[in-house]
C-alpha positions in Angstrom: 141.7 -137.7 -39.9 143.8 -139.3 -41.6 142.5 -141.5 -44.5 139.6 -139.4 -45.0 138.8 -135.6 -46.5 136.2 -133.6 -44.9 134.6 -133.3 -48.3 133.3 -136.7 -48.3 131.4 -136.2 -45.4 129.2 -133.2 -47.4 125.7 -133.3 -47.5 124.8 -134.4 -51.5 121.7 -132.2 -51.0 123.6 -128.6 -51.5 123.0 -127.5 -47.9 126.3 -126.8 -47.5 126.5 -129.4 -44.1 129.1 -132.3 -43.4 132.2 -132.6 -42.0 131.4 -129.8 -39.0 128.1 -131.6 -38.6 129.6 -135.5 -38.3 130.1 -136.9 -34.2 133.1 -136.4 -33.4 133.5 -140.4 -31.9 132.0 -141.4 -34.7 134.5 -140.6 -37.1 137.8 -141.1 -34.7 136.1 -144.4 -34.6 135.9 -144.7 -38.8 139.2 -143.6 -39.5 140.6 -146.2 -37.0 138.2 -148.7 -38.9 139.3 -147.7 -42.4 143.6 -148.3 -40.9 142.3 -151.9 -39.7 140.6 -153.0 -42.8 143.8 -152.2 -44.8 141.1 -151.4 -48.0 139.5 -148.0 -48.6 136.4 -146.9 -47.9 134.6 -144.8 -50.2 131.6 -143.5 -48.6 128.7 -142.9 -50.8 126.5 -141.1 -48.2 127.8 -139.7 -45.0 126.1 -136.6 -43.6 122.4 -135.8 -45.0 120.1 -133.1 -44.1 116.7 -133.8 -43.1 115.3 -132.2 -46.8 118.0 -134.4 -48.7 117.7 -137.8 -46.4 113.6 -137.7 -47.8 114.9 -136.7 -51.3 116.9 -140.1 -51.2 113.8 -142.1 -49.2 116.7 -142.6 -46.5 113.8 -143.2 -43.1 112.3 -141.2 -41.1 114.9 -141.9 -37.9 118.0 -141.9 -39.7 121.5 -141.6 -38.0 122.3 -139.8 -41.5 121.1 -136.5 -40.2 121.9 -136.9 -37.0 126.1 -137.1 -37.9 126.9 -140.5 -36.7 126.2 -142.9 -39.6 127.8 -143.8 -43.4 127.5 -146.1 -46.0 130.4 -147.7 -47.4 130.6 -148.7 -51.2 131.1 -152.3 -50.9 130.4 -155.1 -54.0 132.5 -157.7 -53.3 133.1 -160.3 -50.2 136.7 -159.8 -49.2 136.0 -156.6 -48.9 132.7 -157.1 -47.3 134.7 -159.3 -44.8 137.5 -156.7 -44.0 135.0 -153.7 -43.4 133.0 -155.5 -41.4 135.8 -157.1 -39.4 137.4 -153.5 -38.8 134.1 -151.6 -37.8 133.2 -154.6 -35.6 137.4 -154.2 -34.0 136.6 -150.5 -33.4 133.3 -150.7 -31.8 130.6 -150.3 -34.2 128.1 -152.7 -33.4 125.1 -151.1 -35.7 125.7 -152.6 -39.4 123.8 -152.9 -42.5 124.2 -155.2 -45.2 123.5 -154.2 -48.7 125.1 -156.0 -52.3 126.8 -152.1 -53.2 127.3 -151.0 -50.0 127.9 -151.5 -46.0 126.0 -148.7 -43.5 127.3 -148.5 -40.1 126.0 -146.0 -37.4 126.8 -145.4 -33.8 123.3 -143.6 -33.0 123.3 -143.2 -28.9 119.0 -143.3 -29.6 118.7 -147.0 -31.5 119.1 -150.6 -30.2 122.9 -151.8 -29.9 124.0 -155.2 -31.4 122.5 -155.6 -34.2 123.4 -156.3 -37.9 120.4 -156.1 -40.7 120.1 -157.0 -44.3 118.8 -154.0 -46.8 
């Protein structure tokens, strides 16, 4: 990868899980994002184990745990716009909305197309 170290995608729970456990698409498709968007992405969740996703009230289908999902610290518009723009370019098409941060997942199992507000 090249704008991101595996160490971000660590589990916050302690479990010792991440990077190994992330979809392998799912992050050539990330780091592509993260060259389009020309801003950086710091991730502020990216893999979770099932014990740490309830810890956090993440739900009970989350892409967390299932390696193919992020959230993005986001708080302001222009970089709302270029995230979103980038993920879009790449392929994501599963996006949600929050005022600190941007999740995007590519989760085979859930409904394509589709953009929500947290």
């Amino acid at each position: 990868m090249k704008y991101f170290k595996e160490r971000e995608f660590s589990c916050q729970g302690g479990c010792g899980k991440g990077y190994e456990d992330m979809d392998e698409d799912f992050l050539f498709k990330l780091d592509r994002a993260r060259g389009i968007a020309g801003v950086p992405f710091k991730l502020n969740s990216a893999f979770r184990c099932w014990k740490h996703n309830k810890e956090v009230g993440g739900s009970e289908n989350s892409s967390h745990p299932e390696g193919c999902a992020v959230d993005i610290a986001c708080t302001n518009s222009y970089k709302r716009f270029k995230i979103i723009t980038a993920l879009l370019e790449v392929g994501f098409n599963r996006i949600g909305i929050d005022d600190k941060f941007l999740h995007c997942d590519d989760d085979p199992a859930k409904p394509k197309e589709l953009i929500w507000v947290y």
